[in-house]
C-alpha positions in Angstrom: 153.2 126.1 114.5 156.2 127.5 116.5 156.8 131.5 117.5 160.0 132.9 118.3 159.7 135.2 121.3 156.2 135.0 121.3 155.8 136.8 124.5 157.7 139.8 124.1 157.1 140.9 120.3 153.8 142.7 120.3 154.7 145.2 123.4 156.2 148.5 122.5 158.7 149.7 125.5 156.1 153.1 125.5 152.9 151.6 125.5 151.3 151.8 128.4 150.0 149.0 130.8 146.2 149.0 129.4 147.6 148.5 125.8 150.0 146.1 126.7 146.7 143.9 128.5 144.7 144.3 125.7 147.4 142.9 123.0 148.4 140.0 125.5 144.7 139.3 126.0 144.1 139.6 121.9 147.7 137.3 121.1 146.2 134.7 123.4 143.2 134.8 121.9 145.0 133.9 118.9 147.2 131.3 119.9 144.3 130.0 121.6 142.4 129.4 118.0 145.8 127.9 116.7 145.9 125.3 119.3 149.8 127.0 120.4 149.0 125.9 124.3 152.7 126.0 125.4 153.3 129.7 124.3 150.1 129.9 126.0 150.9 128.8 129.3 154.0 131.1 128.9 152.3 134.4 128.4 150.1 133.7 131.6 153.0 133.1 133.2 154.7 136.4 132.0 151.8 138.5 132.9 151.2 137.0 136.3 155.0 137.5 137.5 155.0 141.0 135.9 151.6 141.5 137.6 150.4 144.0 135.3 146.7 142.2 134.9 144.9 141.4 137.9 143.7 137.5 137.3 140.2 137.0 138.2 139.4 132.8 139.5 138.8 132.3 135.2 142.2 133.4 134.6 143.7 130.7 137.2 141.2 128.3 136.5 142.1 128.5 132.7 145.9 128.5 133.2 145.7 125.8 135.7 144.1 124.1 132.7 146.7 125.2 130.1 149.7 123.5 132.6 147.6 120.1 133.1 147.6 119.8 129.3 151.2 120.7 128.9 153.0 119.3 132.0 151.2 117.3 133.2 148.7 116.5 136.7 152.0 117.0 138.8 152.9 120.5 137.5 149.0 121.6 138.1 149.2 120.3 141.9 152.1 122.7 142.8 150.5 125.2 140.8 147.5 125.1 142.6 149.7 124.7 146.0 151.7 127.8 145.5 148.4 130.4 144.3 147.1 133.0 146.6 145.0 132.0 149.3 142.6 134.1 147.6 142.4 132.2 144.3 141.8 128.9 146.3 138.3 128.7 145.4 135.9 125.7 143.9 136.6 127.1 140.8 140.1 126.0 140.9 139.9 123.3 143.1 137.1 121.6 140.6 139.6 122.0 137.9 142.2 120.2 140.2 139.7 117.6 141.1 139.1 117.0 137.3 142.5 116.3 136.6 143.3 114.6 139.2 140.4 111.9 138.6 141.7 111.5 134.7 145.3 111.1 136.1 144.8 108.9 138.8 141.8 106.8 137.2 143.5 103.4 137.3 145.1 103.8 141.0 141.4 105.2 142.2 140.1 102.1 141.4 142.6 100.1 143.2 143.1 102.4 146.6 140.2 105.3 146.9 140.8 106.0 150.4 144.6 106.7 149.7 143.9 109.2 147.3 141.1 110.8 149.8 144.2 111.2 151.6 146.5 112.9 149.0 143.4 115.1 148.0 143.1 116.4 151.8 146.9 117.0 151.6 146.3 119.0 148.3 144.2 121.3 149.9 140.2 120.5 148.8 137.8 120.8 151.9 136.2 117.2 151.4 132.4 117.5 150.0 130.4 115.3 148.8 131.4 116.3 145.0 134.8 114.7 146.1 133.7 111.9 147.4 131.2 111.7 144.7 133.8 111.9 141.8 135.7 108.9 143.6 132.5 106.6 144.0 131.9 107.0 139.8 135.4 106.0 139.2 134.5 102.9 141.5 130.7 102.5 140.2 132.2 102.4 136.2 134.7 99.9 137.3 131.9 97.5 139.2 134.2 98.3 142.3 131.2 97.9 145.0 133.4 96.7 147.5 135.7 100.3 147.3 132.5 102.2 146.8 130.7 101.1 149.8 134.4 102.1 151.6 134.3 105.4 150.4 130.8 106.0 151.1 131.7 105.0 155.3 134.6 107.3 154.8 132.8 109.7 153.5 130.1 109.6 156.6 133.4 109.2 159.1 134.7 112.3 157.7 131.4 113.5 159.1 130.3 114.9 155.2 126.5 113.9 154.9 126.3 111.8 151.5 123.4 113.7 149.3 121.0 112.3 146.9 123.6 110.8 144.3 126.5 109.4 146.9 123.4 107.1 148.2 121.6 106.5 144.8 125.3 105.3 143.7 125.2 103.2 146.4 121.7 101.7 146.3 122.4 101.1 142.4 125.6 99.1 143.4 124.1 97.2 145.8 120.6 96.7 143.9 123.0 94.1 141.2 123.4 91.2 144.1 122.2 92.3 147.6 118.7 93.3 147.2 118.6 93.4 151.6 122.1 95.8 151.5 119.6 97.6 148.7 116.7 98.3 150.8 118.6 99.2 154.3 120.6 102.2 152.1 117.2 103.5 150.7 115.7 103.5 154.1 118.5 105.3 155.5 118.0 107.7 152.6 114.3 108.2 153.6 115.3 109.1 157.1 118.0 111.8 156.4 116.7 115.0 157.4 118.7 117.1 154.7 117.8 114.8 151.9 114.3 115.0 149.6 113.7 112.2 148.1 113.8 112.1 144.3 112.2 110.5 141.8 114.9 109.1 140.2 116.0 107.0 143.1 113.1 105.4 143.3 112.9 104.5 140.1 116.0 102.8 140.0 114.9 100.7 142.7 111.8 99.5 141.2 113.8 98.7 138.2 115.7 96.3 140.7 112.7 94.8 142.1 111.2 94.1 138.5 114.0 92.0 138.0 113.5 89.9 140.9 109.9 89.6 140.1 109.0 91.3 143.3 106.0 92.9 141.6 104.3 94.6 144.7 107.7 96.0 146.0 108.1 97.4 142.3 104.6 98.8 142.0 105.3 100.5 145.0 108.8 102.0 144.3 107.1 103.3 140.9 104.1 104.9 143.0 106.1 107.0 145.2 108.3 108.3 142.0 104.7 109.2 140.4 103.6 111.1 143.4 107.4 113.2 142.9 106.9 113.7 139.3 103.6 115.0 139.4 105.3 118.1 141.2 106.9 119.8 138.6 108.8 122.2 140.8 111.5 119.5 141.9 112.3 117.7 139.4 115.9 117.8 140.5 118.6 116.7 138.1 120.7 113.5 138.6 124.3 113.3 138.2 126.9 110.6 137.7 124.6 108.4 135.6 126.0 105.1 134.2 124.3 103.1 131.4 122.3 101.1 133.6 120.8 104.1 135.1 119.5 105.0 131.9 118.0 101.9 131.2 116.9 101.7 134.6 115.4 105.3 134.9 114.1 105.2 130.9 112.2 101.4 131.4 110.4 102.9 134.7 109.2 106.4 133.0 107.8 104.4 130.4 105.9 102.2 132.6 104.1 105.5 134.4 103.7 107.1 130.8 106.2 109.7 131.8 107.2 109.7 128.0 108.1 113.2 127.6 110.3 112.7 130.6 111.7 109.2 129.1 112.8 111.2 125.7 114.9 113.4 127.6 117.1 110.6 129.6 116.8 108.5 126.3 118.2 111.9 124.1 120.8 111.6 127.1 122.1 108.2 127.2 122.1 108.5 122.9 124.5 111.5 123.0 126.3 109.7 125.9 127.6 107.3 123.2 125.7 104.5 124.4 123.8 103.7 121.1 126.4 102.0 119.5 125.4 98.4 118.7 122.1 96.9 117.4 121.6 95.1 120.8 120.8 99.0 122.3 117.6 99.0 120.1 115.9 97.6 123.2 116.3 101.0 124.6 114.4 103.4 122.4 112.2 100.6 120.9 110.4 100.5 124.6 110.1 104.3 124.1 108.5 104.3 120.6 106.2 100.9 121.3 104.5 102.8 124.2 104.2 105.4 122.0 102.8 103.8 119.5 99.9 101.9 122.2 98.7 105.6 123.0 98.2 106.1 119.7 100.8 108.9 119.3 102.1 107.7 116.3 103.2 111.2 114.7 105.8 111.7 118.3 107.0 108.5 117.1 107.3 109.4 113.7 109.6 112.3 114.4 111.6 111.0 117.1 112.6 108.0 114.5 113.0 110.5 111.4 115.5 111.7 113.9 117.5 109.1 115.0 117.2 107.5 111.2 119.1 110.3 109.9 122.1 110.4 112.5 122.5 106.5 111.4 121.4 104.9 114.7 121.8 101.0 114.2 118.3 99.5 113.8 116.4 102.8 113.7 115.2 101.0 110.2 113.7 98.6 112.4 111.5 101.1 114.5 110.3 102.2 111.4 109.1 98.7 110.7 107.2 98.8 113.6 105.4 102.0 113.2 104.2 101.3 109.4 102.7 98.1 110.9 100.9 100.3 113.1 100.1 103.0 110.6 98.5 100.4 108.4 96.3 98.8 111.4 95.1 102.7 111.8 93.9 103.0 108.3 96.8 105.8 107.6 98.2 103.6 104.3 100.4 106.5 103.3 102.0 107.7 106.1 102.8 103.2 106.2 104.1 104.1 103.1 106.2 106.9 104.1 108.0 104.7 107.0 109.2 102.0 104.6 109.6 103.5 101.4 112.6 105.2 102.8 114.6 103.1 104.7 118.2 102.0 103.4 118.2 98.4 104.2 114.3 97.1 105.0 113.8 95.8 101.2 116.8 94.1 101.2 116.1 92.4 103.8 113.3 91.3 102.8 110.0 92.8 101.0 107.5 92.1 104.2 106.7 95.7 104.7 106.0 96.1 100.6 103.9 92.7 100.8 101.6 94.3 103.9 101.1 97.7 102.1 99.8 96.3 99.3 98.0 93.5 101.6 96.1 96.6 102.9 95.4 98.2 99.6 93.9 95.0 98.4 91.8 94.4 101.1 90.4 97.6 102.3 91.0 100.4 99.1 89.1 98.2 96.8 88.0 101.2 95.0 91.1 103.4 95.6 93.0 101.9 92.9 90.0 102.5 90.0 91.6 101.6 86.4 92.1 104.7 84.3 93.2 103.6 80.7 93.2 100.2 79.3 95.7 98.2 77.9 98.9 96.9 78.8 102.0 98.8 81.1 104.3 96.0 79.5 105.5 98.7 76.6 105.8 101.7 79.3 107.8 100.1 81.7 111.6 100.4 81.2 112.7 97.5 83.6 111.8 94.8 81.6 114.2 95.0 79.0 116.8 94.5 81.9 115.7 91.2 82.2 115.2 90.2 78.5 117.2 88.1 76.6 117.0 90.4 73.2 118.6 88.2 71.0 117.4 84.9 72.2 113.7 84.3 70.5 113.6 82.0 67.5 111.8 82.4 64.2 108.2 81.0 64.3 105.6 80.6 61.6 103.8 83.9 61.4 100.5 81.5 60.5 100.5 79.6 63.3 101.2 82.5 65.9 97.7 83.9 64.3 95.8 80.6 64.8 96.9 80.6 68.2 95.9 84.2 68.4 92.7 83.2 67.4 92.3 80.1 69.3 92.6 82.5 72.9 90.4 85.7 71.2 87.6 82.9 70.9 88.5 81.0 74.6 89.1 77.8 73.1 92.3 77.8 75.7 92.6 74.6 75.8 93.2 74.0 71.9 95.4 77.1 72.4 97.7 75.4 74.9 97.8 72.0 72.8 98.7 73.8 70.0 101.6 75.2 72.3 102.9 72.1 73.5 103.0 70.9 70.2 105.7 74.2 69.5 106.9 72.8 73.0 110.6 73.3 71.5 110.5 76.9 70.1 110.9 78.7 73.4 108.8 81.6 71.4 108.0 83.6 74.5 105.1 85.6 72.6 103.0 82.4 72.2 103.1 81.7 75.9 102.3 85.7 76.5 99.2 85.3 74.1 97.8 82.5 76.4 98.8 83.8 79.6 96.6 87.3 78.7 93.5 84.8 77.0 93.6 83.1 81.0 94.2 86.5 82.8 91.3 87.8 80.9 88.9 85.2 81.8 90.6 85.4 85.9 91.9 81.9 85.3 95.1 83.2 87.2 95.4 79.6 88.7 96.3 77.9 85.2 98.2 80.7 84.2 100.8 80.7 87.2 100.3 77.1 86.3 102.3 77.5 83.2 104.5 79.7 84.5 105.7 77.1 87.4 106.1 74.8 84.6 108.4 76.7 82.7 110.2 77.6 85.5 110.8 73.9 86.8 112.2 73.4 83.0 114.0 76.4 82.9 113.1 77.5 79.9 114.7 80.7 78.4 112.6 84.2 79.3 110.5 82.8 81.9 111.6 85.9 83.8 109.6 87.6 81.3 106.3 85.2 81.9 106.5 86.3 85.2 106.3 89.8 84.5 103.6 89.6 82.0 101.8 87.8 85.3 102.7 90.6 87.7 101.2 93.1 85.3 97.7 91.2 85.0 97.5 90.6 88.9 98.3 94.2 89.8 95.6 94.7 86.6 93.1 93.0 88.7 93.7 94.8 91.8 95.1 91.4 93.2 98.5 93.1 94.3 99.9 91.1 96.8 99.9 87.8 94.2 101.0 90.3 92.0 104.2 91.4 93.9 104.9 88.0 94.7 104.6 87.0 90.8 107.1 90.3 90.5 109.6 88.9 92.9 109.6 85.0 90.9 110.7 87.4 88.2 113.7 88.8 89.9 114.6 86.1 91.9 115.4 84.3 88.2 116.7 87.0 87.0 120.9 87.3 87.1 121.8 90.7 88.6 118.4 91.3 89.4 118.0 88.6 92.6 117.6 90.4 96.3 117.4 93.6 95.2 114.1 94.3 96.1 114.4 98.2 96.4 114.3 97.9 92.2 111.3 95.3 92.5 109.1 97.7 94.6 109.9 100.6 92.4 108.9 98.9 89.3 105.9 97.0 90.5 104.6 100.6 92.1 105.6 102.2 88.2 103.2 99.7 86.9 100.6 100.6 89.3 101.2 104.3 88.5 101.2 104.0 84.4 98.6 101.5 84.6 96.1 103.9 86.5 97.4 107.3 84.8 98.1 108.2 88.6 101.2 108.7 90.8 102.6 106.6 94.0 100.8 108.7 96.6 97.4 107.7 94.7 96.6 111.2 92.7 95.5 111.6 89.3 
């Protein structure tokens, strides 16, 4: 978008100075919400030469931000070089600061204590935010070396380092010199302006886990438990990396701190660091001690949560709290975890086999049968894996003496008959001895036959299968059933893997079967 004259066409040559403020301050407001930032820095300019608006440290502080954007780190140092003394305040000189660190970045890393230089020459009365800013450029680089340099500048410069200049450097030091680790914490401890925070220490314990120095550890994590407990300091570090996070996250859980652990974990999510299926680690630790208190409905939420932003593997957490649900007795809420996640069934149908595992084994009588008969007819899946035009004529008659053969047991006489129509491939003759063993719980010779087909690959076996999966789930035997139900699929073209379709259909027989719905009401 581009306006002529921007700066000059809403003022009338009577107006006076009030309305002439008040339509700048409006027309900025509008370029501001169309993103015009060069007419922008222009009408600051106009106004402050003209000096009818007296600018207040936002008004510098914003325009010094408008000419870093336009022209550039340069431009905003003899900016801030030629203001009144008066508006050479930290609220300028932290704007300076920012864009001098994202300028100078790359050189920072290589030469710090040149550029503590140039920012002396610029003006900034050396703190330790300054020094701070320059130690996290080195600290994300791995720069321990130029860190440690700026940090003896820094205490040359006779500036006392706070809490974070000497967590920065006991975190750089606590990756290969354990002995350069412990002198900077003990010269932390004896600093008479510094309280010792909680955060600190846990960083260090984190270090000595690593080592294995288990006493050393225990220790470090005692003395952050005796901070925490005091709610009233709970002071707020800055200039985190990742490993801080991890660090910080892995030693609240270990003193329960979960509450605490959730916020830094929040953190280091919205930080962008949960970005690869490796960072599960992270909030797995969270939810696993979690789920050993028993507070199984915190974890519930928090992975609701996370599930529905996308987070890579939160479908795996889930996994882990239905196993848990299901060892507390809480079969629905197990349910409820698996039933919907995107990718968990096809994966693979574990999580299905264990629910109904539980249901078989401990809600005998929760599953009572409501109405007789078949759920073959009422069940709409099957005819996605028939083969409608493939059954062959067969002699009404000796269908009927079959028939007969399994109403009066004589199975045996039944399946010789069978074998005898060996070549007909007339799947309702095999049905009509599958239901004469299922009726008398001979389930063993009627997966029997079913293997057998299978191994010969004889057309509709897909179909036995199913007519298997129905009597086991008929019997309350759901877990052989399920498994009977995945045969079925797994022969089935189009139909193999997908076992978010399986579970639904094996579940729809369970619910037609027992006039009842998934979540067990009638």
């Amino acid at each position: 978008m581009y306006f002529q004259t921007p700066t000059f066409c809403i003022f009338h040559p009577t107006a006076n100075t009030i309305d002439q403020v008040a339509s700048v301050i409006i027309f900025l407001l509008f370029l501001k919400e169309n993103s015009v930032i060069l007419d922008d820095v222009q009408v600051y300019e106009w106004m402050r030469k003209k000096g009818i608006y007296e600018f207040s440290s936002s008004d510098y502080a914003a325009q010094f931000n408008l000419i870093c954007k336009v022209r550039g780190c340069s431009a905003a140092e003899h900016y801030v070089k030629n203001l009144p003394k008066q508006a050479r305040n930290d609220k300028t000189y932290g704007k300076l600061l920012h864009c001098y660190m994202q300028e100078h970045r790359g050189d920072i890393e290589r030469s710090p204590l040149w550029h503590i230089q140039k920012m002396k020459e610029l003006g900034f009365a050396l703190s330790p935010h300054v020094f701070n800013e320059i130690m996290h450029i080195c600290a994300r680089g791995f720069q321990t070396k130029a860190l440690l340099e700026v940090f003896a500048e820094m205490k040359k410069s006779k500036v006392s380092p706070d809490n974070d200049s000497y967590r920065m450097c006991i975190r750089s030091l606590g990756r290969h010199d354990l002995h350069g680790m412990e002198r900077a914490l003990r010269e932390m401890e004896t600093q008479p302006h510094i309280v010792m925070d909680w955060f600190t220490y846990a960083v260090v314990a984190e270090f000595y886990e690593r080592v294995f120095l288990v006493d050393k550890a225990t220790d470090a994590l005692e003395k952050a438990r005796v901070i925490l407990q005091k709610k009233d300091i709970k002071r707020r570090p800055n200039y985190l990396l990742e490993i801080d996070y991890v660090n910080v996250i892995m030693s609240l859980v270990k003193l329960g701190e979960l509450g605490e652990a959730m916020k830094f974990l929040n953190e280091w999510e919205a930080s962008g660091y949960w970005c690869r299926l490796y960072d599960l680690r992270i909030p797995y630790l969270v939810i696993e001690e979690y789920v050993k208190r028993g507070k199984l409905q915190e974890a519930f939420d928090e992975i609701v949560v996370w599930y529905s932003r996308g987070k890579d593997g939160a479908e795996k957490l889930k996994d882990l709290l239905c196993k848990e649900y299901l060892k507390a007795g809480n079969v629905f809420q197990a349910f409820n975890c698996f039933r919907g996640t995107r990718h968990a069934f096809q994966v693979h149908p574990f999580l299905p086999m264990l629910f109904f595992k539980y249901i078989e084994e401990n809600c005998g009588s929760f599953f009572p049968l409501r109405c007789t008969g078949t759920m073959l007819s009422e069940v709409n899946t099957i005819h996605s894996v028939q083969h409608e035009n493939s059954i062959q004529s067969v002699n009404i008659g000796c269908e009927n003496i079959i028939k007969s053969l399994v109403e009066l047991g004589k199975l045996k006489e039944a399946v010789k008959m069978v074998i005898e129509w060996h070549s007909s491939d007339y799947v309702n003759i095999v049905k009509l001895i599958m239901e004469g063993y299922c009726k008398k719980c001979f389930f063993v010779e009627a997966e029997a036959m079913a293997e057998a087909w299978t191994r010969e690959k004889r057309s509709q076996v897909a179909e036995i299968w199913f007519v298997l999966a129905t009597h086991y789930q008929l019997h309350g035997k759901l877990v052989r059933g399920f498994e009977c139900m995945r045969k079925c699929f797994n022969i089935t073209p189009g139909l193999k893997g997908n076992y978010g379709m399986m579970f639904w259909t094996f579940t729809n027989g369970i619910e037609h079967s027992r006039c009842m719905n998934a979540r067990g009401r009638i």
